[in-house]
C-alpha positions in Angstrom: 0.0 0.0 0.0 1.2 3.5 -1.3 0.6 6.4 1.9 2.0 9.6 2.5 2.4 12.2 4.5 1.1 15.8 3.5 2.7 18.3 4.6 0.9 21.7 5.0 1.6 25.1 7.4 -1.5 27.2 7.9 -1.9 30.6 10.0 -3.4 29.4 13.2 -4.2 26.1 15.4 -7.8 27.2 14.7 -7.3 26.9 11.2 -5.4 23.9 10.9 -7.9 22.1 13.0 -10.8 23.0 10.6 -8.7 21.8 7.6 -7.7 18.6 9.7 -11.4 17.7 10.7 -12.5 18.3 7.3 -10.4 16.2 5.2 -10.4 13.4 8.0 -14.2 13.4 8.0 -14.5 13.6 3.7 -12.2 10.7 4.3 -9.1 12.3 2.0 -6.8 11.6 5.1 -7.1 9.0 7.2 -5.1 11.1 10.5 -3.9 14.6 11.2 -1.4 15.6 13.4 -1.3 19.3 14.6 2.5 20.0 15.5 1.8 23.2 16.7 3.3 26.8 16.5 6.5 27.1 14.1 8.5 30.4 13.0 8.5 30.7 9.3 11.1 32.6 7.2 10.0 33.0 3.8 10.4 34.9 0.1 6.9 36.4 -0.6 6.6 39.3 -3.3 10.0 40.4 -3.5 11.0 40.4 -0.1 11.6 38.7 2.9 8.8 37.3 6.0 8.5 36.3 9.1 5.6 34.8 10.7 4.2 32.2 13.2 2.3 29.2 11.9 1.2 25.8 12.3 2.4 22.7 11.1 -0.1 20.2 9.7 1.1 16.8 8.7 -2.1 14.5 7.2 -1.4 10.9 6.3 -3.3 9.5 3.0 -2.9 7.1 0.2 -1.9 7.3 -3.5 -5.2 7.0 -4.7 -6.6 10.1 -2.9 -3.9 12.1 -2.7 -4.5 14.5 -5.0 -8.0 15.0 -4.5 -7.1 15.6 -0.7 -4.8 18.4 -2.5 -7.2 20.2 -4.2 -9.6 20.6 -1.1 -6.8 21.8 0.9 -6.4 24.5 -1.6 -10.0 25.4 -1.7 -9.8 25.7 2.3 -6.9 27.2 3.3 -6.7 31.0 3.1 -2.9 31.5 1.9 -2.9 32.2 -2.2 -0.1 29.9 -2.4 -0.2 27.1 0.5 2.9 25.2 1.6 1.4 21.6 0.6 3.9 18.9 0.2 3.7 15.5 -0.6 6.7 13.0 1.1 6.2 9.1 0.0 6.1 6.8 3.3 8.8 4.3 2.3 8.6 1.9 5.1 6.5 1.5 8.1 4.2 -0.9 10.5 2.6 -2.4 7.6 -0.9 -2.9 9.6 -0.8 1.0 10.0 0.1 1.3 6.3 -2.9 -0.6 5.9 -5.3 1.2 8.4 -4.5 4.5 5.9 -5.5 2.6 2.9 -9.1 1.6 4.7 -9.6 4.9 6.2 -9.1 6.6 2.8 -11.4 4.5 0.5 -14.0 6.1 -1.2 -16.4 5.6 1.7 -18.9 8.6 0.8 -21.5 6.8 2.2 -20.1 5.6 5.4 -19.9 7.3 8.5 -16.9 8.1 10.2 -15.1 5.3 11.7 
């Protein structure tokens, strides 16, 4: 089984709550961990930033990772989100598994 974790920063904990509970419950991740305040030291329109955010880090599977892109992108308020995409390489395979179930297209299921 393909997974991976998602890698997004977002303003607040607020925010990256909402995003987390979102795409968990639409089933496009099948966890979210909040890793709470960062710094961030970033290029944006010419010139140099500073700012606190929060890390986000969502595990999913091949098959819905790029839908579970697009939605973060139609949530979060940034014009250009850090999202990034890191292939799980190894792991507890029954976990592996667990993200595979979690993420099937289970529209019609409730939450698990």
């Amino acid at each position: 089984m393909d997974a991976f974790f998602v890698y997004v920063t977002v303003p607040d904990e607020a925010e990256a709550k909402q995003i987390a509970r979102l795409v968990v419950e639409e089933r496009l991740a099948a966890c979210a961990n909040l890793l709470g305040a960062i710094q961030s030291v970033y290029w944006w329109e010419g010139e140099i930033c500073e700012g606190k955010e929060v890390a986000l880090i969502l595990k999913t599977s091949t098959a819905r990772k790029a839908e579970l892109i697009d939605r973060i992108k139609q949530l979060h308020p940034y014009d250009c989100p850090c999202i990034v995409c890191l292939p799980i390489a190894d792991g507890n395979p029954d976990f592996l598994d667990w993200i595979g179930k979690e993420t099937a297209n289970l529209q019609n299921k409730g939450s698990a």
